[in-house]
N, C-alpha and C positions, 0 to 999 in steps of 0.2 A: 324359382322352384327349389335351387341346389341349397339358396341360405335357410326357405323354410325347413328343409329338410333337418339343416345343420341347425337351427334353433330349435326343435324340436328334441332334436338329439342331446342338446345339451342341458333342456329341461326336463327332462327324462332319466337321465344320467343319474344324478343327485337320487333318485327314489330308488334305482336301480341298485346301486349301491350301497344303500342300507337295507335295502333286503335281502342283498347276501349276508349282509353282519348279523340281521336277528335274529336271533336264538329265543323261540318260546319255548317258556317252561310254567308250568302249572301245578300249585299256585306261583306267583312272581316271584320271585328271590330279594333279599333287601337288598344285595345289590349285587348287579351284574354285570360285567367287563367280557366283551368279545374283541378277542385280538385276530390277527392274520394266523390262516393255515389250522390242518386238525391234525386231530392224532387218529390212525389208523389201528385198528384192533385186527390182529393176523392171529392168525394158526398158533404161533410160537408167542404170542405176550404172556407175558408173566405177570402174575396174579403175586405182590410180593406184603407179607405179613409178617407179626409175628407168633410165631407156630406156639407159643405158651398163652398165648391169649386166646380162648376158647370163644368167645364172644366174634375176633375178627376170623377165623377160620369158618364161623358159622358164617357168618357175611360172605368170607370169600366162596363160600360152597356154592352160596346161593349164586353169586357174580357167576361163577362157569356155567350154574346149570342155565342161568339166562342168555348167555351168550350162544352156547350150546343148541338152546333150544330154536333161538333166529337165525343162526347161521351154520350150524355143524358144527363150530369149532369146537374143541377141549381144549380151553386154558389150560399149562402147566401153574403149579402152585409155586411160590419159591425157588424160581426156577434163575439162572443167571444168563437172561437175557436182552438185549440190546432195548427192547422199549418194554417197559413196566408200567403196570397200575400199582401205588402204594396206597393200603386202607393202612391207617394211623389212629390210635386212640392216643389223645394227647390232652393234659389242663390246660382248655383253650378260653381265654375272657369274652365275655360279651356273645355269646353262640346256647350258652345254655345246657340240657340235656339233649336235647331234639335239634339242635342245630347242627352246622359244620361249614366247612370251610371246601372247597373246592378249585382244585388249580387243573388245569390241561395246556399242558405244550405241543408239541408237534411229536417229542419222545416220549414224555410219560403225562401220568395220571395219577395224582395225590388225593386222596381224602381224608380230609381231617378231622373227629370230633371228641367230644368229651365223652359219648357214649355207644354202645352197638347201635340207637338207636336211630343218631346222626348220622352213624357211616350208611346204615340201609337207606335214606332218606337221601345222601348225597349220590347214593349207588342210584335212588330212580330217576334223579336231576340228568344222571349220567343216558339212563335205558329212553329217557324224552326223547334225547337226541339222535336214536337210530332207529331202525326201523323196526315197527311193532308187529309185522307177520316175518315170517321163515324168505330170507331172502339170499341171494348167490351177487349182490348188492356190496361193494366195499363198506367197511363199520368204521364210518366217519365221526370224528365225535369234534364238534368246533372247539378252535382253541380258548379256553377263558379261562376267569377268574370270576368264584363265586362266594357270597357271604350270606349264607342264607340260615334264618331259624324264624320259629312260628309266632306268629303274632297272638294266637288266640291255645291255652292250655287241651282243651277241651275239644276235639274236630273229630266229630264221627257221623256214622248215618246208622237208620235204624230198618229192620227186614222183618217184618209181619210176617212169620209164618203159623200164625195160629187159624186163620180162615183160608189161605190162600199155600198149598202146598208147594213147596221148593225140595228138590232132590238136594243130595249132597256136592253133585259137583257143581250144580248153582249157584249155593251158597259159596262155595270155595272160591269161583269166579270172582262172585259179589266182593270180600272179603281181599283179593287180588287186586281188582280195582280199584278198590279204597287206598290200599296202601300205597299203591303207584302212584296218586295223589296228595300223600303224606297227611292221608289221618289215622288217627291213633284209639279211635275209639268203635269199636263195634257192637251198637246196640240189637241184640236179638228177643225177641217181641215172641217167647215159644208158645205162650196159652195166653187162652183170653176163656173167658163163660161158656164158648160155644164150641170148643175143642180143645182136644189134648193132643199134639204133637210129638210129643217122649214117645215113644216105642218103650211097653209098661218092664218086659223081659225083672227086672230084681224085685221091680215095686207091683206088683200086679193088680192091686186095688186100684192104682192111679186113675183107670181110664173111666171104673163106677163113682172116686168121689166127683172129679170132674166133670161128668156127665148128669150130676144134681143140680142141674143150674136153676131148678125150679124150686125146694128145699128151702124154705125160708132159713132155715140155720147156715145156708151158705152167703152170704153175702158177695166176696169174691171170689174167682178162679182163676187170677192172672198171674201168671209170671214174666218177668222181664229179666235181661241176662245182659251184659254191658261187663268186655274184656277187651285189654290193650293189646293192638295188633303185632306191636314190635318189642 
């Protein structure tokens, strides 16, 4: 019984093992390295930038208010303390515009890319790894190394709201969602023949021409709206 036991354990073991190592993130990264230990996000980490670059301060903004928002905490900005996150715009080869480079040790957290775009993109690689409602939960983030940029230009979804009504903070949601996914395109779908959507307030005619869906002189009444998220 005691060697079943012990062969069982040892064929066990091996799976056991790599499933502390995996780190999901979505979409996959081209390529990913998880090493031993994380880096722990406390009260006092530092959110460190640089302060002339308008682009990483908008990032770092967003970085606190996110942390903030799952755990309480207020990152200091630039602050001279013992473990750091560094956001980096830097001429990186082969990453792109929308790419970035990503490192995590046990002390600190680098992000690196050629554009704001990659740093927000490497900042949600980062938000995968901890926990997504308000938690009292230490903010563990595995240690690795990442090389991630998009395969395809073009990754968006699209939100009909021309027959099917969505409030604003919906749409916000929707739009939230998307980018924590690293797409870059939000197609919005505002009228179609059978509705008008705009709130008319400057344009006041809006709501009588599109409401002639029957008017042979109208042929269409659609509009489509497609803006990049980052």
């Amino acid at each position: 019984m005691n060697k079943n036991i012990l062969l069982a354990f040892l064929m066990l073991f091996p799976s056991m093992l790599f499933a502390q190592q995996t780190v999901s993130i979505i979409p996959r990264p081209v390529s990913l390295k998880v090493n031993d230990g994380n880096f722990v996000i406390e009260g006092n980490t530092s959110i460190v930038f640089d302060k002339q670059n308008k682009d990483l301060e908008k990032a770092a903004t967003f970085f606190v208010s996110y942390i903030k928002t799952i755990s309480g905490y207020s990152l200091p900005l630039n602050a001279g303390s013992k473990k750091s996150i560094h956001l980096s715009i830097k001429k990186t080869a082969t990453i792109g515009d929308e790419g970035y480079l990503l490192t995590v040790t046990p002390a600190s957290i680098e992000v690196v890319a050629n554009t704001r775009a990659g740093i927000i993109y490497g900042m949600q690689t980062l938000f995968q790894t901890l926990p997504a409602i308000r938690t009292n939960a230490a903010l563990q983030v595995p240690c690795m190394q990442v090389t991630d940029y998009p395969r395809f230009k073009w990754r968006g979804m699209h939100l009909d709201v021309s027959r099917h009504f969505f409030g604003p903070d919906l749409v916000k949601e929707y739009i939230n969602l998307m980018a924590s996914y690293k797409m870059n395109t939000f197609h919005w779908h505002l009228v179609d023949d059978q509705g008008w959507r705009t709130l008319p307030g400057k344009f006041d005619n809006n709501s009588d021409i599109y409401c002639l869906i029957h008017s042979p002189i109208i042929q269409e009444g659609r509009s489509n709206f497609s803006a990049p998220l980052v």
